[in-house]
NUVEX-984701 format. One record per residue (C-alpha): residue in one letter; x, y, z. Coordinates in steps of 0.001 Angstrom, whole numbers, plus 524288, in hexadecimal, padded with zeros to 5 digits. Each point is the difference from the previous one (the first is absolute). Last residue first. Example, Ala and Ser with C-alpha at 12.3 -4.5 7.8 and 13.67 -1.06 7.14 Angstrom:
! residues 2
S835667FBDC81BE4;A7FAA67F29080294;
! end
This chain:
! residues 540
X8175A7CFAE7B04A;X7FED2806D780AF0;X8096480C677FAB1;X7FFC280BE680810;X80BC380AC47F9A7;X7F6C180BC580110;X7F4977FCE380968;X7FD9E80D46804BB;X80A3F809497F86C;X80CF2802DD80390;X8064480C767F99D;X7F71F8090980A42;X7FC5680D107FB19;X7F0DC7FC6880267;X801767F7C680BE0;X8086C80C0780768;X7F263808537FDD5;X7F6747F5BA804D1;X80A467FEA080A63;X800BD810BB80398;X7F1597FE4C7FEC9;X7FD657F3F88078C;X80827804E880C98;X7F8F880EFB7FF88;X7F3857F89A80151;X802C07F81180AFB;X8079680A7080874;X7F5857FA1980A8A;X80CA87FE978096E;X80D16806667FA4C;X8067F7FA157F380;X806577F5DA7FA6A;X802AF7FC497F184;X806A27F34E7FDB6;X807947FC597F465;X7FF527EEF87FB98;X808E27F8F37F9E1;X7FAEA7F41E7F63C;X808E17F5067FBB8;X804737FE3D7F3A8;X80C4C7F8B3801E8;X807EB80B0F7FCF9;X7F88680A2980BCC;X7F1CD804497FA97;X7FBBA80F4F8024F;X7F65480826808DE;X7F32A7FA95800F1;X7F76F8072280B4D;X7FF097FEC580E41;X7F88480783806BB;X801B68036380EF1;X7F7028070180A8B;X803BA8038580F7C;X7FD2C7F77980AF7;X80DBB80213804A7;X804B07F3E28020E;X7F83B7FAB07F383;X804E480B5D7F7B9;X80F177FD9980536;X7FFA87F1F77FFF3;X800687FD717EF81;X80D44805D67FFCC;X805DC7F54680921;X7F99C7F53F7F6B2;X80CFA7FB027FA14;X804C97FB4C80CEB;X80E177FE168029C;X803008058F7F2FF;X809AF7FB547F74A;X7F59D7F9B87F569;X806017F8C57F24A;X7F72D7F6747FB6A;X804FB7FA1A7F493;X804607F3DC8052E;X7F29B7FC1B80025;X7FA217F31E808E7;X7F2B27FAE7803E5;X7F86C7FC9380AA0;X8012D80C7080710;X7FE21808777F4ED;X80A4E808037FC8A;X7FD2980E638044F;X7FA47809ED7F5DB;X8071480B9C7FEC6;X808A68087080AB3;X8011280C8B807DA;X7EFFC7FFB57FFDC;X7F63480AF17FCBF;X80CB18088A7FB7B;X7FF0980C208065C;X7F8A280E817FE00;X7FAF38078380B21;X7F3C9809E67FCB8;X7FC6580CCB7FCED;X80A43806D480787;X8041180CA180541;X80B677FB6480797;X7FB9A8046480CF0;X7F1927FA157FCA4;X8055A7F3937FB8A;X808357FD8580C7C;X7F4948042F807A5;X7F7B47F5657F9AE;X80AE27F5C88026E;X80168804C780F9C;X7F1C97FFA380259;X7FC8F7F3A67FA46;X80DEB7F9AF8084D;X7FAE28082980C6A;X7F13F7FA277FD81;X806107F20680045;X80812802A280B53;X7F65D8039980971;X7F3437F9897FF02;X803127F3EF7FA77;X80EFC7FE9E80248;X7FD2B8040280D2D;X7F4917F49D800FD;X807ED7F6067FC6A;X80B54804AA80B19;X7F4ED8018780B0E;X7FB3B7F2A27FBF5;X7F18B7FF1B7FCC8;X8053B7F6A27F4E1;X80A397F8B080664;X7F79E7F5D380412;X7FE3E7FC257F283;X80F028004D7FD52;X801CC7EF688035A;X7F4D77FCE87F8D1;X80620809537F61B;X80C287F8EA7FEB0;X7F80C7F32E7FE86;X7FA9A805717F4C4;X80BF4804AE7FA63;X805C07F13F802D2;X7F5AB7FA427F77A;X801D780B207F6C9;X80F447FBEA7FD62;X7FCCF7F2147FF23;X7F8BD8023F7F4B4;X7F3807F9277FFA9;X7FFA87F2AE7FB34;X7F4967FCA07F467;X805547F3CF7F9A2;X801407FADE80BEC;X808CB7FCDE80B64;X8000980DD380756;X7F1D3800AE7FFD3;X7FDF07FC8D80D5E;X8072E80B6C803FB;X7F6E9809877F8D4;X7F4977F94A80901;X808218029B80C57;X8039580D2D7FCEB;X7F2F8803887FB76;X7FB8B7FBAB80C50;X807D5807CE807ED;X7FBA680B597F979;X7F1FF7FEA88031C;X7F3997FCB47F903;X806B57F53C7F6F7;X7F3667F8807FCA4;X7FE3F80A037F55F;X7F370807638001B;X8043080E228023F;X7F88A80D477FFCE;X7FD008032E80EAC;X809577F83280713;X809717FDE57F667;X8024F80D637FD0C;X801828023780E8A;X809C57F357800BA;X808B9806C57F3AA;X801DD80C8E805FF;X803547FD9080E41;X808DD7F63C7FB73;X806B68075B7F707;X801CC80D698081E;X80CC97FC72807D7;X806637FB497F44E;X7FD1C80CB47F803;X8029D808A480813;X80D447FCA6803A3;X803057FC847F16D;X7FB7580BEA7FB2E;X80683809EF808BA;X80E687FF64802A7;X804147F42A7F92E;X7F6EA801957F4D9;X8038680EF680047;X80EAC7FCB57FDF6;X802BD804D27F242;X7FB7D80D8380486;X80A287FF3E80C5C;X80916803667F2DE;X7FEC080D0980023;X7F62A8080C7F70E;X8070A808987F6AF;X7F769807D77F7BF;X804758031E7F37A;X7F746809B37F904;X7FD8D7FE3E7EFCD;X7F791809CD7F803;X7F50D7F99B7F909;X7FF32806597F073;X7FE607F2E57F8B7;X80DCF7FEBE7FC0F;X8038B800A280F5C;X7F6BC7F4C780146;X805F97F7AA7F622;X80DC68026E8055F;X7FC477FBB880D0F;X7F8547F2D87FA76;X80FB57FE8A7F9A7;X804D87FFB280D0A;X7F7037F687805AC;X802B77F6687F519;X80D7680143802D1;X7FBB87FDBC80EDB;X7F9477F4317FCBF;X8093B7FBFB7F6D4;X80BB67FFDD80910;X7F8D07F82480A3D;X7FEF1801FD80FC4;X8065680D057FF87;X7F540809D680236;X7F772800D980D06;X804CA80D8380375;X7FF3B805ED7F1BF;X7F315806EC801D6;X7FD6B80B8E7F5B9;X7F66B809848043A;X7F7A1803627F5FC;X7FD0C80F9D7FC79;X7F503800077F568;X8002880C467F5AC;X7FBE57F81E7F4F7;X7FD767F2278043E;X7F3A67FF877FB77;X7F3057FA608036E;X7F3A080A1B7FE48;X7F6617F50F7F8CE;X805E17F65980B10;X7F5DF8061680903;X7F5707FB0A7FA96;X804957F276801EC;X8022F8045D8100F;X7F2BA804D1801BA;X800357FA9180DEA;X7F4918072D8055E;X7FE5C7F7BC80D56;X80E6D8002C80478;X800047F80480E32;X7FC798050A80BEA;X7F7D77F4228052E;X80BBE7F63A7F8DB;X807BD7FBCC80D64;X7F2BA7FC77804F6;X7FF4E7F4B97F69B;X7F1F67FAB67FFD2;X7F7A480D4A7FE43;X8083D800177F3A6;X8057D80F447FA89;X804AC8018C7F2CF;X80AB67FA497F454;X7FBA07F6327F8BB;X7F80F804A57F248;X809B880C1180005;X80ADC7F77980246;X7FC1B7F6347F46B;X7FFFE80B2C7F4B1;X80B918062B80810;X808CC7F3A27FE67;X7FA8D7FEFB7F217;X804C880E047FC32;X80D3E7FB4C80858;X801157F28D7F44D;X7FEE17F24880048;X7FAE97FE5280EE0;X800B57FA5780BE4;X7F78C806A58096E;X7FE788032280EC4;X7FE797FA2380DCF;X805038063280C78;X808897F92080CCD;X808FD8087880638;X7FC158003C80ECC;X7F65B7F4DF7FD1A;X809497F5EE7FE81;X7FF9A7F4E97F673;X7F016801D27FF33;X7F77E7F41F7F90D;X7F6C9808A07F6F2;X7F2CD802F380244;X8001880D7E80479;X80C6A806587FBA2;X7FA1080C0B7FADD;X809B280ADF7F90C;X8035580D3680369;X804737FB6B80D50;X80D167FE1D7FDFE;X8054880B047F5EA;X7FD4A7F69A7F380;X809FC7F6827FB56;X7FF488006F7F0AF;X806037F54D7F59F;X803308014E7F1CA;X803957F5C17F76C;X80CE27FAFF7F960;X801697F38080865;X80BAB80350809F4;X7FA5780BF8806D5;X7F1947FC4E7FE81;X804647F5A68074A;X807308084080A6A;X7F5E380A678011D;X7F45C7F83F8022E;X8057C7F85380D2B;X808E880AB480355;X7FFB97FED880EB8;X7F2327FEA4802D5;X7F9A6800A37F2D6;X7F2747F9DC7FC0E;X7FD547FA9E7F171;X7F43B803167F4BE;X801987FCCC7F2CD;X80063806A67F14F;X7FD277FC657F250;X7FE947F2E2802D3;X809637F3667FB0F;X808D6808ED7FA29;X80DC47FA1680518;X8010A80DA880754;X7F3CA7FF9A8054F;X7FFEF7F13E80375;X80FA68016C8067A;X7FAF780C928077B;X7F41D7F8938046D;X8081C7F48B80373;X80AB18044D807A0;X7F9FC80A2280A10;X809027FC6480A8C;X80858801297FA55;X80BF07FDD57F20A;X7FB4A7FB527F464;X809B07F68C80297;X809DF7FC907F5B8;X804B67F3327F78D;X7F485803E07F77B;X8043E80C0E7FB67;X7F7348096B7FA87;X7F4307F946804D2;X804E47FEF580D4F;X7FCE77F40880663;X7F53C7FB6E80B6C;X8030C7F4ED80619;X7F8187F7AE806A1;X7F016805C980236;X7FCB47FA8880D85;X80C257FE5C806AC;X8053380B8E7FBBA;X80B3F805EF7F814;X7FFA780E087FA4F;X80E6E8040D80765;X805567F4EE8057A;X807DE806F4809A7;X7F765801A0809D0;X7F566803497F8FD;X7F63080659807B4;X7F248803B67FAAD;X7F8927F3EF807EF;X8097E7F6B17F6EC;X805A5807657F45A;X7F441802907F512;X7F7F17F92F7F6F7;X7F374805E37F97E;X7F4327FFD17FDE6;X7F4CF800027F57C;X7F7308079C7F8B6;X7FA738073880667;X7F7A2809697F8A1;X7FF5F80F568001D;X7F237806137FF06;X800CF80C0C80A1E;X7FCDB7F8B680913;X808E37F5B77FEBC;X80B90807FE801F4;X7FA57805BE80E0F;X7FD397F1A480393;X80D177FBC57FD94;X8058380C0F807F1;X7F84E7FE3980A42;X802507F0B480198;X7F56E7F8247FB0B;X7F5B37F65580746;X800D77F11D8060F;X80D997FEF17FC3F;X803FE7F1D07FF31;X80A5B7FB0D808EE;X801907F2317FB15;X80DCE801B17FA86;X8043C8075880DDD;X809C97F45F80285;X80474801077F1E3;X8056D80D59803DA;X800A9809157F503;X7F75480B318065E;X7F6747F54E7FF42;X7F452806EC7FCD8;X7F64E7F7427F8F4;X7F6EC805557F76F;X7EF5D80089801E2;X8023780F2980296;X80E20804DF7FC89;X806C98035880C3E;X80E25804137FD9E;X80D3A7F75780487;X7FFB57F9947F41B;X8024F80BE07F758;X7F605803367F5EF;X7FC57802CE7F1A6;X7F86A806937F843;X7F5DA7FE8D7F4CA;X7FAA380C5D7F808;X7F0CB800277FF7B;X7FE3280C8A803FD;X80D268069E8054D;X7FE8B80C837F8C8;X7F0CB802258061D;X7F4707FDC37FA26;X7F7D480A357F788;X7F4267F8AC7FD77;X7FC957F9C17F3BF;X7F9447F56A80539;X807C57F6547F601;X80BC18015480ADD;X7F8BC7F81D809EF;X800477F4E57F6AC;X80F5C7FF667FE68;X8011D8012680E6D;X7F61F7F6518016A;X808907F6A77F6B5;X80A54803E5806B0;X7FAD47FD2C80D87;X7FDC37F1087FC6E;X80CDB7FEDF7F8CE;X806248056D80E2B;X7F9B57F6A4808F9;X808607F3C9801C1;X809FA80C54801F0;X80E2B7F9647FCC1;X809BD7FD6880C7D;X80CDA7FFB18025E;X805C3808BB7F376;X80DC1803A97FEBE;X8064B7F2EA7FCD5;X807B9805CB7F438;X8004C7F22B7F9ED;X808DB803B67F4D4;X7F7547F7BA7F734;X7F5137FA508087B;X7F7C28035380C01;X802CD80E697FF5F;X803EB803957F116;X7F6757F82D7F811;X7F4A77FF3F809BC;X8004680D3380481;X80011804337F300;X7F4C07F9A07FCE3;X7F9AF804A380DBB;X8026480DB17FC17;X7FB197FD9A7F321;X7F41D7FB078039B;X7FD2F809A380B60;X80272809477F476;X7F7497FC697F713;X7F5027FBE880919;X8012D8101D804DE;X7FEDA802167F14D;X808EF805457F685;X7FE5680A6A7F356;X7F3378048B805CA;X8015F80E2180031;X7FE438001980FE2;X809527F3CB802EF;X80BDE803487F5A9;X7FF6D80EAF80656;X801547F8A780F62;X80AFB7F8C37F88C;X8065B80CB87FE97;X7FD21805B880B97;X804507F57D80872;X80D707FE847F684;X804437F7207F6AA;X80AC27F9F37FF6B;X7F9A17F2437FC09;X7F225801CB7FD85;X7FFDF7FD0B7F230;X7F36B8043B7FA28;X7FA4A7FC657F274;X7FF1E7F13B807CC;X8013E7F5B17F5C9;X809F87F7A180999;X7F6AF80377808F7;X7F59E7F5227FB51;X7F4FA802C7808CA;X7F7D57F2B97FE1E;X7FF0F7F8E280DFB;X7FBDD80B0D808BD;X7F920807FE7F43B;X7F8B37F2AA7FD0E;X7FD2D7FF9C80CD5;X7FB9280C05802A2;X7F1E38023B7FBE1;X7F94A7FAB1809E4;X808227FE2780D1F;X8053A7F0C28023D;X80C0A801F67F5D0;X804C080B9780973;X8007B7F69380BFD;X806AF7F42E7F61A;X808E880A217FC55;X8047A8055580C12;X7FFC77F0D2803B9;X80B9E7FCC37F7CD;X8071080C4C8027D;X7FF797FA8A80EA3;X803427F2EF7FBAA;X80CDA805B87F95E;X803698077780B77;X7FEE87F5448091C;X807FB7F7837F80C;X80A6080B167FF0E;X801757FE3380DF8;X800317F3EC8026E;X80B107FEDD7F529;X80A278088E80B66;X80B9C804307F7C9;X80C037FF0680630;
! end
C-alpha cells in the first residue's frame, strides 16, 4: 500500500525548504540553481569522514548535499522503487545548510559532523517535527524541543534532514516496517521484503543512500535486525550509555537509542558524538563520558582475539548458518582463535521469560509519562490511542490489527507493573542472566560471543508475497534478546548475501561498557569481509 498523503507532504515540505532558503540573501539562487548532476563529489558510499574531507576542501557544499539527498530521495522514495523510508522532510534543512555552508567560511576548526545532514526515526523528538512514533493518531504531536541525542548531533554541526518510518510505536507485530502513518516501508534490496523493525526506515534510508547515516532506538532488536537484513551496521549500547529523553519509550527496562550506519568507523564517529550522561534519563547519570571509540579502531585486529562461537540459535535458514560458517573461517584466517560455548536452549526463550513480561507491564506507564511532560497528541492515555487507532480501521491509514490488540494487552498488563513477578524479573533475574553471560565469558577466556544477528533474512512483507523466503525458526529474532535481556552491548555488522541477494548479518557481543573492544574486533571482521556495504543494491 503506498499511502500518496504522505509523499504529498514530503514534497510540500521540500517545497517550502526552498522557498525558506530562497527568502535569506544570498541563497536563493544556490537553493534553486545547485545542479548536482555536475557535482565533483558523489556522495553515495561514502563515509562521515570522507564527505566531512569533500566539506572542508570545498569539493561539496552542505547545499550540495542536502540537494542531493533530497534528489535522491525524490527518485528512489516517492517514485521508482518507492522505498517509502522517509515520513517527513525538514521544512528547515536548506535554510541550515546554507548557514552551515556560511559558518564554514570562518575558518574555524569545526567538528566532523559540520554541515553533514542526518536522519531520524519517528519515534525521536526533532524540534518543530512531528513525532508520531508511526501512529497517524499522534500525526499532530509536534516536538516542542530535541531529544538528547538529536540535540547532541546538532551541536556539533550535523543537520536534520528528515525522518523516518518505522513499525507502529517500535512494535511490529508481524508487519515488520508498517505503520499507520508512513505505509510500507520496503527493502531496497528486495522490494517484496521488510526492512525488517522497529527501526525500518532509517535503516532502509541509510542503506538506500538517502543520508549518510540515521539515528533509531532498540528494545528488542529494533537497530540490529534492519541493519541485519539491509547491508549496514547497527549498535545497541550497554543500556544506559545512551539518552532516551525525548523519544516515545517501548519499555524502559530495555529501551536505548543508537545509530544506523554504513560502516563500524561511522558507528563510532556517531557513538562518540551520542553516547554520555542526560540529567533527563536517570538510567544514563553513569554513563561513558570519554568515549574515544573512533580512536580506538586505530589498534583493531583480530590477531590474538578469543571469540566465543554461539551456535544455540542456528537452524532457522541454511544460508544463514552457511554464511555463519564461512564468517568462522574468516576470523580464524585473521589470527582469532575459536571457543564454543554452549548456551542451552532457555536462551531462545528470553522473550517469554523476561522481555515480554516486562515489557507489557511497563508500556503504559511509559508512554502516559512521556505524554505528560513532552506530548501534544490528543491521545494522552493508552486507552485513547486504542480508540483513535480503532477508528482508523476503514481507511487508507488502518493500524494493524496486531498492535491494536498489543495495546490492549498492555492495558490489561499495566497493573502488573509493580507486580512482585515484574519486579523479580527486574531486579532479580535480569542481573542473574548479565551475570551468568559475563561469567560464561570470563571462564572461557573470551573477548566476545559470536552468532548470527538473526537465524533468518528479510521477512516477506505483509502485503506482499515471495516464495523465496525460506525461515524455519519460530522467531528469527531469538538471538537479538540476549543483549537486551541482559543489558549488555551488540553490533551488528555485514556478513554475506543468501541467493537472492539478501543481506546476513554477524553479531559481536560482549560484557557491559565492552564498547570499544565490540567496534574493534567488527571494524576488524568489516575489513576481511567478502560482502561489501551496498554490493549487489540496484534502485534503478
Amino acid at each position: 500500500m503506498r499511502f500518496r498523503t504522505a509523499q504529498r507532504k514530503k514534497m510540500v515540505a521540500i517545497a517550502a525548504a526552498l522557498v525558506a532558503c530562497m527568502m535569506m540573501a544570498g541563497c536563493g539562487a544556490s537553493a534553486n540553481t545547485v545542479d548536482i548532476s555536475s557535482m565533483e563529489f558523489n556522495p553515495q558510499g561514502k563515509t562521515i569522514k570522507q564527505i566531512a574531507a569533500a566539506l572542508e576542501s570545498g569539493e561539496t557544499t552542505s547545499r550540495q548535499l542536502v540537494s542531493y539527498y533530497l534528489d535522491r530521495i525524490n527518485k528512489y522514495d516517492d517514485n521508482g522503487p518507492e522505498i517509502n523510508a522517509i515520513t517527513q522532510i525538514n521544512p528547515h534543512v536548506m535554510r541550515q545548510a546554507y548557514l552551515s555552508d556560511r559558518g564554514r567560511k570562518d575558518h574555524a576548526q569545526h567538528s566532523i559532523f559540520y554541515g553533514i545532514p542526518f536522519v531520524v526515526k519517528e519515534n525521536i523528538d526533532v524540534e518543530g517535527m512531528n513525532t508520531t512514533a508511526g501512529s497517524k493518531v499522534l500525526e499532530t504531536n509536534k516536538a516542542r524541543s530535541n531529544a538528547t541525542v538529536v540535540q547532541k548531533l546538532i551541536d556539533q554541526g550535523a543537520i536534520v534532514l528528515a525522518k523516518t518510518n518505522m513499525s507502529e510505536l517500535a512494535a511490529s507485530y508481524g508487519w515488520l516496517g508498517y505503520s499507520s502513518y508512513g505505509g510500507q516501508t520496503k527493502n531496497p534490496y528486495n522490494l517484496k521484503r521488510d526492512p525488517s523493525g522497529s527501526s525500518s526506515g532509517t535503516a532502509a534510508a541509510v542503506a538506500a543512500g538517502f543520508a549518510p547515516f540515521g539515528l533509531g532506538s532498540d528494545t528488542s532488536g529494533s537497530v540490529r535486525g534492519p541493519a541485519s537484513v539491509t547491508g549496514t551496521v547497527g549498535m545497541r549500547v550497554t543500556y544506559g550509555q545512551t539518552s532516551r529523553s525525548g523519544v516515545i519509550p517501548l519499555s524502559d527496562s530495555f529501551d536505548v537509542t543508537g545509530a544506523i550506519t554504513n560502516t563500524v568507523e561511522d558507528q563510532a564517529l556517531v557513538l562518540d558524538a551520542i553516547v554520555g550522561p542526560d540529567e533527563g534519563d536517570v538510567a544514563t547519570l553513569q554513563a561513558t563520558q570519554d568515549t574515544q571509540y573512533e580512536k580506538s579502531l586505530a589498534q583493531a585486529s583480530l590477531k590474538g582475539a578469543r571469540l566465543g562461537i554461539v551456535n544455540v540459535f542456528n537452524g532457522g535458514n541454511s544460508e544463514v548458518d552457511e554464511t555463519f560458517k564461512a564468517a568462522q573461517n574468516e576470523l580464524k584466517k585473521a589470527g582469532a582463535t575459536l571457543v564454543n560455548i554452549n548456551l542451552d536452549k532457555s536462551y531462545t526463550g528470553l522473550w517469554s521469560s523476561i522481555m515480554g513480561p516486562v515489557g507489557d507491564a511497563e508500556f503504559v506507564t511509559d508512554y502516559e509519562t512521556y505524554m505528560r511532560y513532552d506530548g501534544r497528541s490528543k491521545a494522552k492515555t493508552v486507552q485513547q490511542l486504542i480508540d483513535k487507532s480503532k477508528a482508523l480501521a476503514d481507511t487508507n491509514t488502518p493500524v494493524n490489527p496486531a498492535r491494536i490488540k498489543g495495546y490492549e494487552t498492555n492495558v490489561k498488563s499495566a497493573g502488573k507493573f509493580k507486580s512482585d513477578e515484574a519486579q523479580s524479573i527486574i531486579y532479580e533475574k535480569m542481573p542473574a542472566l548479565t551475570n551468568t553471560v559475563e561469567q560464561t565469558m570470563i571462564k572461557n577466556d573470551v573477548d566476545a560471543l559470536v552468532y548470527p544477528t538473526m537465524s533468518c533474512v528479510a521477512s516477506v512483507r505483509h502485503d506482499a508475497k515471495d516464495n523465496t523466503y525460506k525461515c524455519d525458526s519460530d522467531d528469527p529474532y531469538a538471538a537479538s534478546y540476549l543483549a537486551s535481556s541482559a543489558h549488555l552491548p551488540e553490533i551488528s555488522v555485514p556478513a554475506g548475501r543468501d541467493s537472492q541477494n539478501m543481506p546476513i548479518g554477524l553479531s559481536f557481543t560482549g560484557a557491559q561498557d565492552s564498547e570499544r573492544i565490540l567496534l574493534g574486533l567488527a571494524a576488524a571482521y568489516e575489513k576481511i569481509s567478502p560482502y561489501k556495504n551496498g554490493d549487489g543494491l540496484e534502485l534503478d
